[in-house]
N, C-alpha and C positions, 0 to 999 in steps of 0.2 A: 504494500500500500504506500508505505513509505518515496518507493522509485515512483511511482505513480505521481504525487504532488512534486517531486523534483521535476519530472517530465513536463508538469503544467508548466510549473514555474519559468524552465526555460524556454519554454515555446511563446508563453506568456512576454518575456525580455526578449527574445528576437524579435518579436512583432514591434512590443514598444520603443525598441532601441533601435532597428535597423527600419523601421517603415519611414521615420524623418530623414535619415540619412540618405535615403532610395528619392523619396518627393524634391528635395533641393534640385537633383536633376533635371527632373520632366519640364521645367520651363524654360521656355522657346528663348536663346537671349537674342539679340540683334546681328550678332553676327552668323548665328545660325540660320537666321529667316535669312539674311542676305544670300548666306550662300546657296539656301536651294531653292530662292527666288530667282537667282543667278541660271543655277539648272531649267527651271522650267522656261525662263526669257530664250536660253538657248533651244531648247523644242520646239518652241514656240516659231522663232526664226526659222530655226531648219525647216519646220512645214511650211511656212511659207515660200522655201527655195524649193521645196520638192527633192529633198535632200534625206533620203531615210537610213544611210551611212550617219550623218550628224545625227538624224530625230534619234536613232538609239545609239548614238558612241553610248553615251552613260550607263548602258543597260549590262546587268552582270551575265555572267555566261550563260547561267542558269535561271534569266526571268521567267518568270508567270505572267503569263499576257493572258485577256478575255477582253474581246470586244464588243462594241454595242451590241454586235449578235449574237453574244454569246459562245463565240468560237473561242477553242481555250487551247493556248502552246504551252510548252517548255523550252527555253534554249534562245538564246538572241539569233539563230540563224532563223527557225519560224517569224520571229519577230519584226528581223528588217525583210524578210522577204515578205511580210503581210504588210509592211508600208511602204514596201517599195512598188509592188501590187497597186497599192489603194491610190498613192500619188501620181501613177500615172494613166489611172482610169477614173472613178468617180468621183476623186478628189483633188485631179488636176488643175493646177493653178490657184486652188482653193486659199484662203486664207484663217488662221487657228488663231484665234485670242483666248490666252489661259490665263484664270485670276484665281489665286489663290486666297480660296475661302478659310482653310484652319491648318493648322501645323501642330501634330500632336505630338512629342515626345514619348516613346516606349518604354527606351533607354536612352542614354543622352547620345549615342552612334544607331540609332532606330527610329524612324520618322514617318509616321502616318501624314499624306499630303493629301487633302482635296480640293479639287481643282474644276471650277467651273469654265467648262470650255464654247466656245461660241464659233465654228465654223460658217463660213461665210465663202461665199464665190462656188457654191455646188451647185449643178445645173438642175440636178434635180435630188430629192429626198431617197436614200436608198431602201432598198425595201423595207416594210414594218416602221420605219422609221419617220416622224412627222417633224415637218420642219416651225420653229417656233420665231413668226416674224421676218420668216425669208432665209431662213438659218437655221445649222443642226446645234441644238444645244445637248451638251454632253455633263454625267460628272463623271469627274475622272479619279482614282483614286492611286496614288501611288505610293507602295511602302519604297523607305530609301534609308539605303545602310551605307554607315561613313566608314570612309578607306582612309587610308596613310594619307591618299592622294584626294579626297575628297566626298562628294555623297553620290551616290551610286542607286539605280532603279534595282531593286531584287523585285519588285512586282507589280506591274500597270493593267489596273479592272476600270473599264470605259463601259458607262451604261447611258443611252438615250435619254436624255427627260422626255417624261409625257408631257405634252403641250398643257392638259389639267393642271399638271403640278409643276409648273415654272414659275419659276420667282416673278417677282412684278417688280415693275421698274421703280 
């Protein structure tokens, strides 16, 4: 019985001792928002060159992609070849404006990014897919893990908004 309230106890002090140590992390400082507002300006570009070498340099070898349609890869080679694909048939010449709605900290090298995106320049609506005011509005979600070298896509989930449920100006 005895090992039993030691057991509490300690589990009891790792919670209270180690959960403020873990919280100090999780917020976003300025130099972090910079940097992976830095990344996203650059995706952002490269769609608009129709560049999908640049749209995924940052991507790890082993991303998780799913598209608005729900089509789902493993590996950055699926990856650029699904927008190298997209940019030179239904998204050609298209133009991508990404605004980063929230930045969640995991860990302080783990970052939950969502990303409201607004393509513009598409001739028409791809399938299932409704356009919101002339334009595909998307949110985007990308986990991003920081390297020696910087922060890195380990995984990009792209879902259509329903025209219903878009934000209002």
């Amino acid at each position: 019985m005895r090992s039993r309230w030691l057991e509490l106890i300690a589990f009891l002090l790792v919670i209270f001792i180690e959960e403020p140590a873990m919280a100090e992390y999780l917020t976003v400082s300025e130099e972090t928002r910079s940097e992976i507002a830095t990344l996203v300006a650059a995706e952002a570009a490269a769609w608009d060159k129709g560049s999908a070498e640049a749209f995924c340099d940052r991507a790890l070898p082993d991303i998780s992609f799913t598209n608005i349609f729900g089509m789902f890869s493993v590996g950055k080679a699926p990856f650029v070849a699904q927008h190298e694909r997209i940019f030179s048939t239904i998204y050609k010449g298209s133009s991508n404006r990404l605004q980063i709605e929230h930045i969640a900290l995991v860990k302080p090298d783990v970052a939950i990014v969502d990303i409201l995106t607004v393509v513009t320049g598409v001739q028409r609506p791809p399938p299932g897919v409704t356009f919101i005011d002339g334009a595909l509005h998307s949110r985007l979600q990308q986990v991003l893990v920081r390297r020696a070298d910087g922060w890195w896509v380990a995984s990009f989930h792209n879902v259509a908004v329903n025209p219903a449920y878009a934000p209002k100006p």
